[in-house]
N, C-alpha and C positions, 0 to 999 in steps of 0.2 A: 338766820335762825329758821326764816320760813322753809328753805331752801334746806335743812338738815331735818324738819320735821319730815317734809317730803319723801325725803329719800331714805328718810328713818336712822340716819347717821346720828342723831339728839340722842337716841335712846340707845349707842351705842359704847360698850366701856372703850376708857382712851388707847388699849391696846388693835381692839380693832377696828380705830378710826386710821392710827397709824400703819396695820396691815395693806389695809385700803388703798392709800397714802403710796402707801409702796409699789405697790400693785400697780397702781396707775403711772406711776415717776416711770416701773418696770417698761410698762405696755409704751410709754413715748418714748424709752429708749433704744426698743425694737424697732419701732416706728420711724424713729429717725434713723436708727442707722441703714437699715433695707431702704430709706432714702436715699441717703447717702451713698451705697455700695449702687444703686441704678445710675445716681449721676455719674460716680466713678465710671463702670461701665459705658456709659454716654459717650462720654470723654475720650474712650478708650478706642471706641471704634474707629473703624476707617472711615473717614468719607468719603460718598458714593460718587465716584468717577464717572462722567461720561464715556461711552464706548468710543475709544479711536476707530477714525474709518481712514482707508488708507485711501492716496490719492491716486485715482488710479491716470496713468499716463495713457497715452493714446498708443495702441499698440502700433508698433513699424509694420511693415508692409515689405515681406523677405525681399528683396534685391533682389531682381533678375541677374543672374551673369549668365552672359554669354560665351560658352566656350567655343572655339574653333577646335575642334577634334585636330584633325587634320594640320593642322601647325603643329602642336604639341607634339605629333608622333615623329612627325619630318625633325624637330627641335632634338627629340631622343633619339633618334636614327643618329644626327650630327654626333651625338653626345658620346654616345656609343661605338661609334666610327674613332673619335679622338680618342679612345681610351683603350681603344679595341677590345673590350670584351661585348662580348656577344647575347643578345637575350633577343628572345622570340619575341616577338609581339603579335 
């Protein structure tokens, strides 16, 4: 009763203790559910990945090769000799 005189709700008729009523049930059930719709969202999200780092391998080192010019042309000289056709080199 203290607690109605207070807030002046004692000296109020019963229809608008009931609006009140309403009013308030209204405002927690906004309240809850924009609760609710953030946990949803929560939920929803991804979870944050760490960034993949790639591993990097030790780069190779181009191989020397070694050509002999000079075989190769003697090698196609032969080649061309057995086949007989002719190209300039």
């Amino acid at each position: 009763v203290d607690k109605e005189l207070a807030s002046g709700e004692y000296f109020m008729k019963e229809k608008e203790r009931q609006q009140r009523k309403e009013e308030n049930r209204k405002k927690q059930r906004v309240e809850a559910s924009k609760k609710r719709k953030l946990e949803r969202e929560e939920s929803l999200k991804a979870p944050a990945e760490e960034p993949v780092t790639k591993k990097h391998k030790p780069e190779k080192q181009p191989e020397v090769v070694v050509v002999d010019v000079d075989k190769i042309k003697s090698q196609v000289k032969e080649n061309v000799k057995k086949k007989r056709v002719h190209f300039k080199l």
